[in-house]
C-alpha positions, 0 to 999 in steps of 0.5 A: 501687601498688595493682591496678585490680581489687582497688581497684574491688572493695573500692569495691564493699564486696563480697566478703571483703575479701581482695586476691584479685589482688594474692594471684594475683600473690604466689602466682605469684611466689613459686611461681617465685621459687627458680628464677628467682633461681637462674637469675639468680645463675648468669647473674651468675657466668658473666658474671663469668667470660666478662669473665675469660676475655675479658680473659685472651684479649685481654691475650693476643691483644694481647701478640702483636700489640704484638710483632709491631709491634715487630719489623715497625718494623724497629728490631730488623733486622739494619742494613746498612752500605754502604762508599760509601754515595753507590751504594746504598741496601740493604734486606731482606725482613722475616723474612730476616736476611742473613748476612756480607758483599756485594760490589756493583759497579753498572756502568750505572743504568737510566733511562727515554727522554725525547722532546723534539718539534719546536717550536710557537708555543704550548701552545695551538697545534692539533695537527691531527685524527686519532690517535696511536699509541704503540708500546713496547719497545727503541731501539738506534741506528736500530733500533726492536724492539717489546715485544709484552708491553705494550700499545699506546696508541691516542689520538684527537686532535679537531680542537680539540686542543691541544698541552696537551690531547694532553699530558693525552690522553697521561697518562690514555691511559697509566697512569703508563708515560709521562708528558708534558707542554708546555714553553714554551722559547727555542724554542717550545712543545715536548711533552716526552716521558718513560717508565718506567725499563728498556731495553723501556720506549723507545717511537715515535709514529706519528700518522695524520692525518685531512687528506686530504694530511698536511703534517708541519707544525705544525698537521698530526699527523703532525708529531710523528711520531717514530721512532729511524730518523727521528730529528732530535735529538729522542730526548734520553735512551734507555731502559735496565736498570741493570746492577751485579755482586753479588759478581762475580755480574753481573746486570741490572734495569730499575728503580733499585729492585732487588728479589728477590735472594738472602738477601732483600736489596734496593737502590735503586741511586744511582751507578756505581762501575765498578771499584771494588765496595763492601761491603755488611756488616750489624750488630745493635744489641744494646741494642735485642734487650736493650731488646724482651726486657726488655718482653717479660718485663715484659708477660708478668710482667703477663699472669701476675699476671692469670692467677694472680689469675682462675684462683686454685684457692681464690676464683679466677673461673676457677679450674677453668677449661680454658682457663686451666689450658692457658694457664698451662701453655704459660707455664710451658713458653715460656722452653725451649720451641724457637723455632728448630727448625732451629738449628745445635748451639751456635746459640741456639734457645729463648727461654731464650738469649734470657735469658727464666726463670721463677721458681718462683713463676710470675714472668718474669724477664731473665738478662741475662748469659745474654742478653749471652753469646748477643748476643756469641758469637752476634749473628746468631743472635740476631738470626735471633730477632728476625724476623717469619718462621716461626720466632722469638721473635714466631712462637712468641708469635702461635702461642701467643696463636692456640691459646689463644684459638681459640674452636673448641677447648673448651680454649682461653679462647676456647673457654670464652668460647663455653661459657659463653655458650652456658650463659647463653643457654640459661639465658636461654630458661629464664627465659623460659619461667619468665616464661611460665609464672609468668603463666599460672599468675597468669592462672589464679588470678586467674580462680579467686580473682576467681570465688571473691570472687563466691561469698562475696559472693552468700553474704554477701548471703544470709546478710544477707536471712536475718538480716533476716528472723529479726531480723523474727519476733524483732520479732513475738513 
């Protein structure tokens, strides 16, 4: 496309003929055009090598994360077996492999008080004005001992408060410590009462009634006074802990869930069996331990094969990368690498009893016979491997992809990630500058080209006045 200026200028027929401006804006190019090429073709090798490194860095990140999953689903923990399976349910805390056996005899199950109040026509019956208060803690017999640990529940009840409304007061009031609601029987209307699971979960209802002679009838609030001293049939369930024995060991809860005990076990206890204590054993499945090594190996294999191809010594992207050079090195090292420091002599303690090798060209591969030799003689230090706790076959994977992809450390992927953004963005600012620079100098010689294309023009139009006049005395003679 042809510039403005220069087309007005030859549709003038002035001046030299010459594009002035188009040669301005060659010039200025050309002037700059070494620089900016070498710029740009820089920019393009290190945004070459940032997809490298970034690819690396999250085949990594995502190895890790993926076996961190897969242990984390719980196919890998050691699988309780329960002798009388009808009492308890077992669990364990992640990263803590139990060891041997348990015996566990649960004498009482913990359960929650349930009130049952006086009969009333209808759910929609008045239940009179003013308020009720529900106190908690321990029903023995006639006796009442309030937990001052927990908080009352101070509940306004309107005069147009019904039986089923004051249940829906009570619910909201509590927050899931007691949960109420009406049950329409042979009898009546009944407002049914239940709390929370453990002997300071009981409570008593102490209504204030705002008539001024309170009747203890239905319509008045004090009616569903209650109190164990008072009581007329309406506790129907008392609250108390669960009580049980782990090996012989006797202890108390106030929930059916019971958590917090040595070796991280954990039980859901369902029944008693008073006398007759069951066994808690717990067994690995070795096909799944083989199963994660035989994917591990293949993921590393695949993270390998990328590693070699990008940081190739002769055409690699990240041939003379520090990052990969580090990375290759801890993969080099990972299969006798200690993963469980604190191993007794004889007990497995690196990756390669485990059954992970690599070869002399950089390939990992799966010793099963290694594997198997550890699995039988060993299984539950094998296991041991196989956990999300500080140490172990994932403990070491997820420290392995952090330090090799801390963008902090310059010798790290991470770290190269960062470098060679940085380069590219200061090359950015140069190319910038470059740009400025370029136009300025176009501006200035436009200006000094345009000027000039003026001079040759005045020129030419002297040159022609003369011509004509000595053409004039030639015509004379």
């Amino acid at each position: 496309m042809d510039n403005p200026g220069s087309s007005i200028l030859t549709a003038l027929g002035g001046g030299s003929g010459i594009d002035f401006i188009k040669l301005a804006d060659d010039l200025s190019n050309a002037s700059f055009a070494f620089q900016r090429t070498t710029l740009e073709s820089r920019n393009e090798t290190l945004q070459t090598r940032i997809s490298s490194a970034s690819l690396l860095r999250n085949t990594l990140t995502q190895l890790a994360s993926a076996l961190g999953d897969r242990i984390r689903s719980g196919d890998l923990a050691p699988q309780a077996n329960v002798g009388n399976s009808a009492v308890a349910d077992v669990s364990t805390t992640s990263g803590v492999v139990p060891k041997g056996s348990y015996s566990l005899e649960v004498t009482q199950l913990a359960q929650g008080q349930t009130l049952v109040s006086k009969s009333y026509g209808s759910k929609d019956d008045l239940v009179g004005e003013g308020s009720l208060t529900i106190r908690f803690g321990a029903v023995d017999g006639a006796s009442f001992t309030e937990d001052t640990s927990q908080t009352a529940l101070d509940i306004t009840v309107s005069d147009t408060d019904t039986l089923a409304t004051l249940a829906s007061k009570i619910n909201s009031a509590s927050g899931g410590s007691i949960n109420a609601y009406v049950a329409q029987g042979t009898g009546g209307a009944q407002l049914v009462l239940k709390g929370k699971e453990g002997a300071n979960n009981g409570f008593v209802l102490e209504p204030t009634s705002a008539a001024t002679t309170p009747t203890a009838t239905p319509g008045d609030l004090t009616y569903l006074a209650w109190n164990p001293a008072s009581d007329a049939g309406e506790l129907r369930q008392t609250s108390r802990d669960a009580t049980f024995k782990l090996d012989t060991i006797e202890m108390s809860s106030a929930s059916n869930t019971v958590k917090g005990l040595p070796e991280g076990l954990g039980f859901s206890l369902k029944a008693t069996n008073i006398g007759a204590p069951t066994t808690i054993s717990f067994s690995n499945d070795p096909a799944k331990i083989t199963g994660v090594m035989q994917d591990f190996a293949a993921a590393l294999n695949d993270l390998a094969t990328s590693l070699n191809e990008e940081a190739a010594a002769f055409g690699g992207t990240l041939g003379n990368d520090a990052g990969a050079r580090a990375l290759k090195r801890d993969l080099a090292q990972l299969a006798g690498q200690t993963v469980m420091p604190g191993a007794a002599e004889g007990e497995p303690s690196t990756l390669a009893d485990l059954g992970l090798k690599i070869t002399r060209e950089g390939r990992f591969e799966l010793d099963t016979e290694r594997l198997n030799e550890t699995l039988a003689s060993n299984p539950e230090g094998a296991a041991a491997m196989m956990t999300t706790g500080p140490f172990g076959l994932y403990a070491t994977m997820d420290k392995l992809a952090r330090n090799n992809t801390l963008r902090t450390n310059p010798g790290t992927l991470g770290g190269s990630v960062l470098r060679y953004e940085a380069q590219m963005e200061r090359n950015d600012e140069k190319l910038e500058k470059i740009a400025a620079q370029q136009e300025s100098m176009r501006s200035r010689l436009t200006s000094d080209l345009v000027a000039a294309e003026r001079r040759i023009a005045s020129s030419q139009s002297t040159l022609g006045f003369l011509q004509q006049q000595i053409d004039a005395w030639n015509g004379s003679n």
